[in-house]
C-alpha positions in Angstrom: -97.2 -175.7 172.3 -96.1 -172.4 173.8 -94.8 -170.0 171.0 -92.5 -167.8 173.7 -89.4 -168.9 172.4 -88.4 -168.2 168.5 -87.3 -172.4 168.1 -88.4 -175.5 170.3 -85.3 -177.2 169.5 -81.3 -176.4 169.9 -79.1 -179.5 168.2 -76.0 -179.8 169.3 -74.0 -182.3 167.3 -72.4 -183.1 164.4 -72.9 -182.1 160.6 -71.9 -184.4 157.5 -73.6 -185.9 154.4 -73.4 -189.9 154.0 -72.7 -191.6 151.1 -75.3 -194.9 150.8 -73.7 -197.7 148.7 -77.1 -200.0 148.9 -77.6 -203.9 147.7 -79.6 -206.3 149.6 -76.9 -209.0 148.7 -73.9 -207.0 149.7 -70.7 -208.2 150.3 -66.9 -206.3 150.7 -63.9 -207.8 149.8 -60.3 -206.4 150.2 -57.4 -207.2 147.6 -58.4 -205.1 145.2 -61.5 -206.8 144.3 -64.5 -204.7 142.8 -68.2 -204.9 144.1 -70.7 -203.6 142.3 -73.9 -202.2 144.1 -77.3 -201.3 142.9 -77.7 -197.7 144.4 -75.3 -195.2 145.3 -76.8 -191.9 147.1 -75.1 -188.3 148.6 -77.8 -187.7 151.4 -77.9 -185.5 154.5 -75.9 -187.7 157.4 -75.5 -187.7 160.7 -77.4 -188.6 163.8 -77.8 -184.5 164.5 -79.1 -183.3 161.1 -81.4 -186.1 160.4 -82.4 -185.8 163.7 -83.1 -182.0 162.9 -84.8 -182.7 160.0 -87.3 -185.4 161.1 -88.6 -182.8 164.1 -88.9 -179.9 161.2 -90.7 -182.1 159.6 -93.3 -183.0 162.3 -93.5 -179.4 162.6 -91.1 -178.7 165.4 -89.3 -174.8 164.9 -85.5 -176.4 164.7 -82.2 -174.8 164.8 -78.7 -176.8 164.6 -75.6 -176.1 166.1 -72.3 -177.9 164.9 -68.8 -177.7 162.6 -68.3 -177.8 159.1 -65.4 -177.2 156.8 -65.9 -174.5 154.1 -65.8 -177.0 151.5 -67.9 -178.7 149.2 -69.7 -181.2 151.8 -70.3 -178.6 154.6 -72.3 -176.0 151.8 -74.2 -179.4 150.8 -75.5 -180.0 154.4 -76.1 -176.5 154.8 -78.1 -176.0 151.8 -80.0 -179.1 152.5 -80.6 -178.3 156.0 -82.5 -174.9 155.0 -84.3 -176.3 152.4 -85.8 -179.0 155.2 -86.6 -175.9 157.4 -84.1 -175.6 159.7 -82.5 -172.9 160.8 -78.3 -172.9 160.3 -77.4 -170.1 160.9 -75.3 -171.5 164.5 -73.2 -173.4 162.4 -69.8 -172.1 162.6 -68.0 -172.7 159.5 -64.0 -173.4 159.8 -62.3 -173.2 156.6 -59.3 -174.9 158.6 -61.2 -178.0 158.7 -62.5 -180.8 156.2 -66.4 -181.3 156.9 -66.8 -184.9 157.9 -67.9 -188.0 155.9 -69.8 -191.3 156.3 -69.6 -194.1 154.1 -72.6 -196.3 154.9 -72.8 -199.6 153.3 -76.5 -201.3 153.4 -77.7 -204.4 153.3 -81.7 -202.9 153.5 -81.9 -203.9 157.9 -78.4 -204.0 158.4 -75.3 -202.0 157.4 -71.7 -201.2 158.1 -70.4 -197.6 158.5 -67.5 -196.3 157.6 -66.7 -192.2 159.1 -64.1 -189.8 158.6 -65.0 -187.7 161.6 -62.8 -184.4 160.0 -65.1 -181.3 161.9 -67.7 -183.4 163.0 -65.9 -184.0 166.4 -65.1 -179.9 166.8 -67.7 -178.7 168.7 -66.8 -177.5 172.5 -69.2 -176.8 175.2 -68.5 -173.1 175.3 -69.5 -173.1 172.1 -73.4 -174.0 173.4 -73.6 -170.5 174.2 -76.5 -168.3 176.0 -76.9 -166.8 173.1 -78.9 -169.7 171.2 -79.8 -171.2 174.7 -81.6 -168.9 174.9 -83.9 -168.6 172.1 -84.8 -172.6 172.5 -87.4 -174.0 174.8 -85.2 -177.8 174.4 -81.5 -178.7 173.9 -80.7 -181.9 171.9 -77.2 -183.6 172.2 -76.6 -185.9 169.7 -73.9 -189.1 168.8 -71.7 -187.5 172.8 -69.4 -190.6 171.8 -68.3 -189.1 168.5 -68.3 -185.4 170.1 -65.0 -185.7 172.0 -64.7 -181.6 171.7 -67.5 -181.1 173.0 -67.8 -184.1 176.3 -65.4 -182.1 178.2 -67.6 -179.0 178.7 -71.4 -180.5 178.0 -71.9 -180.4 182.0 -71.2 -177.0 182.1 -73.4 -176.3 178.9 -76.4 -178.3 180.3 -76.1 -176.2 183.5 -76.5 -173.1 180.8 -79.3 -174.6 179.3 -80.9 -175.6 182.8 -80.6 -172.1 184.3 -82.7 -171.0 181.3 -85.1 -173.4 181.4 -84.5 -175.6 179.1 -85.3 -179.5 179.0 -82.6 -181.8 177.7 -82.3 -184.6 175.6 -79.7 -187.0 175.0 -78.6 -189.3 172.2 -75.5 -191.2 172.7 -75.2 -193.4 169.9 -72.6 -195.5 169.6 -68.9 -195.9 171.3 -66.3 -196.5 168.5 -63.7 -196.7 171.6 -65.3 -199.2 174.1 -64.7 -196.8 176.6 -68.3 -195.8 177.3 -67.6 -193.1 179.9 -69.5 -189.9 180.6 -73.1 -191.0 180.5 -74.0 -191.9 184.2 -72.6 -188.3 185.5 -74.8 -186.6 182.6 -77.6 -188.3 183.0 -79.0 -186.4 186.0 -79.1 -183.1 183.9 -81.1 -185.1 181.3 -84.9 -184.9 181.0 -85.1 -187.7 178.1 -82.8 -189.9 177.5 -83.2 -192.1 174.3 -80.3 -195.3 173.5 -81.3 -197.6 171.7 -81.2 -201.6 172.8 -77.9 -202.4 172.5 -76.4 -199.1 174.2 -79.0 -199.1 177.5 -77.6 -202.6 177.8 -73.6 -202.5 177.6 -74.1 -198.6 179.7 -76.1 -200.1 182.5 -74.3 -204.1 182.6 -77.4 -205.2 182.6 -78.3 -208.6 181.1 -81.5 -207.5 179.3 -83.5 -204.2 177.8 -85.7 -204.2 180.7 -83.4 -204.6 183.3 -81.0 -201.8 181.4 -84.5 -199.3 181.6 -85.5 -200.1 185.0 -81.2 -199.1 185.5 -81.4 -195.8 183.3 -84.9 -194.5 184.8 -83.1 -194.2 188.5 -80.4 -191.8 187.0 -82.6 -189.6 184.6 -86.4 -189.1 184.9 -87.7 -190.5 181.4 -85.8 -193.2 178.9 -86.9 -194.1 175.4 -84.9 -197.3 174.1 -85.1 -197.8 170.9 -85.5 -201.8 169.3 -85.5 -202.0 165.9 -88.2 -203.9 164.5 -89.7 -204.7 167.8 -91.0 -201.2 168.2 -89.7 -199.2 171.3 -90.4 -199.3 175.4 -90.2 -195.9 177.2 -89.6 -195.8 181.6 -90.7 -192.8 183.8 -90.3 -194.0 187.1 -92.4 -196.3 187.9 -94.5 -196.2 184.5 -93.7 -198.5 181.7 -94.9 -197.9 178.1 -94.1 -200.1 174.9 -95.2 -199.8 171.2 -94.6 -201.9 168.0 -93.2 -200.8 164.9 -95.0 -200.6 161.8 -95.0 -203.3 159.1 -93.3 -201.6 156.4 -90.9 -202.1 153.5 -87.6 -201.7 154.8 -85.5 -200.2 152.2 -82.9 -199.1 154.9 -82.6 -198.0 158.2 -80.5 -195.1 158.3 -81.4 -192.7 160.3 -84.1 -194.6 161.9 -83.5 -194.0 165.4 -82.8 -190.0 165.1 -86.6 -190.2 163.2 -87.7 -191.7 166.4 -85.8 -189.4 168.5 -87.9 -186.8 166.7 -91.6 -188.7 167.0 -91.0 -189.0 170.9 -89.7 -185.5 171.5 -92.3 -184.5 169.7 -94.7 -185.7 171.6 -92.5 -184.6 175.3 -92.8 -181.3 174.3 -96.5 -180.8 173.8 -97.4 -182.4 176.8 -98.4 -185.8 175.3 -98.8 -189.2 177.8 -96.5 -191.5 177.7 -97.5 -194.4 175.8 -99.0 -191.3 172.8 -95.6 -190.1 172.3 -94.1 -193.6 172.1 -96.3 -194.6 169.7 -95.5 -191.3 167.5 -91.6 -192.3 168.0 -92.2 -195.7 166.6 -94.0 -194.6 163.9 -91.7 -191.8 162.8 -88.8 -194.4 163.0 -90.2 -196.8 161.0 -92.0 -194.7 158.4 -88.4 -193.1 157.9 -87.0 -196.9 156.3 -89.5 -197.0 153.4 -86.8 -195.3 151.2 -82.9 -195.6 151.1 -81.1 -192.4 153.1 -82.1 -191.1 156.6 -84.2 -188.2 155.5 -86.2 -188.6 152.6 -89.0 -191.3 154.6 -90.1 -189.3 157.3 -93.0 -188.9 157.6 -95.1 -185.3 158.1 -97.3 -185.1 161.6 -100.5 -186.0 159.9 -98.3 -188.7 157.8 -97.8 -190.6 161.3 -100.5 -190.0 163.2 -102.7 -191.2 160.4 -100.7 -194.6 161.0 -101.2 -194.6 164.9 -104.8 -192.9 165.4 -105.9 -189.9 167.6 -105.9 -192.3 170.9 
């Protein structure tokens, strides 16, 4: 891995904790009734900072750029951030703004999320600036839907980040609008792009996960897709690579996809083929279930590759 720039990764994205309420036999109901839950947990959120964690973690040299409020949530994700090894110090702080929130309610492999977006929508694309550009060998966009700021000016800012040689990698997550617009015109700045099943497929139109890939791969030169437990499948032209997940005990998926995210761009960015870095994706993303809250389950570098061998 070459050491000429100070970080490997630039994140630009959002920044907020998550309250987990977990219970395998969870239910909600309205009119005022009361549901008691077996675990409640304050946790670093967000597709961008558990992304940022899970590539620190793999030993990746990570810094993070995004919006928080000066308020009691914001100096909890900064804190934590630090103390996972990444570098904050692109945050800008607004104390005109309330740091964002989600409420995420887990059922162990599926859940329901609730989000008060308050600054985590605040980032422009001026705001990408030269100055962090250019200390990063790889820019990150995370959650574009949720980043409405920032979708106006990302073109311009990935034409920064190209012009100083940057690769690019895209997360959309999902839409809360329906709208779905943007992706197809970005896509041809992207190096890696990495939905996961259900976002290739309602992007592209296509009727299936392969179909959406084979789609994706003619508009940006390598796609990841993420599918749960069924592991991962990863296009570069032509070239078609998939990989299981690993038999664990899912305590919850949070955050599951951003430790994959992680593994594969992990893996991009030292070179590694194809089908290697998949392998390190799906591992990362399904070592990171074994414990409720995005962060706290992923796995080291020699954590996952002990689980996938030196192939």
């Amino acid at each position: 891995m070459t050491m000429s720039k100070k970080y490997d990764l630039l994140i630009a994205g959002e920044i907020n904790p998550d309250l987990i309420l977990s219970d395998p036999n969870l239910t909600v109901g309205f009119g005022q009734v009361e549901t008691l839950v077996e675990k409640a947990t304050l946790t670093i959120g967000s597709s961008a900072a558990i992304f940022a964690c899970a590539a620190a973690r793999l030993g990746l040299r990570v810094a993070i750029l995004g919006v928080t409020g000066d308020d009691f949530f914001g100096r909890y994700m900064l804190e934590a951030l630090r103390g996972r090894g990444v570098e904050t110090a692109p945050v800008l702080v607004d104390p005109d703004q309330q740091t964002g929130l989600s409420v995420i309610l887990s059922r162990g492999a599926d859940r329901a999320i609730l989000t008060h977006l308050g600054s985590m929508a605040s980032l422009r694309g001026e705001q990408v600036s030269e100055t962090w550009l250019g200390q990063c060998r790889h820019l990150h966009v995370a959650s574009y839907f949720l980043q409405t700021a920032l979708q106006a000016g990302l073109p311009a800012a990935l034409q920064r980040a190209r012009g100083l040689g940057l690769t690019i990698s895209l997360d959309t997550n999902w839409d809360p609008s329906g709208g779905w617009h943007g992706v197809a015109e970005l896509l041809p700045q992207v190096d890696v792009f990495l939905p996961n099943e259900n976002e290739a497929i309602v992007l592209t139109g296509e009727p299936n996960v392969d179909a959406a890939a084979a789609h994706l791969s003619r508009l940006c030169s390598l796609v990841a897709v993420k599918l749960g437990t069924r592991g991962g499948l990863a296009r570069q032209g032509e070239r078609l690579a998939r990989a299981p997940a690993l038999p664990v005990d899912v305590a919850d998926t949070v955050g599951a996809g951003d430790s994959f995210d992680a593994g594969f761009l992990y893996g991009y960015l030292n070179g590694w083929p194809l089908e290697r870095s998949l392998r390190l994706a799906c591992a990362c993303g399904s070592l990171s279930t074994r414990v409720p809250g995005g962060t706290d389950g992923q796995p080291t570098l020699a954590e996952a590759m002990e689980v996938i061998g030196a192939g």
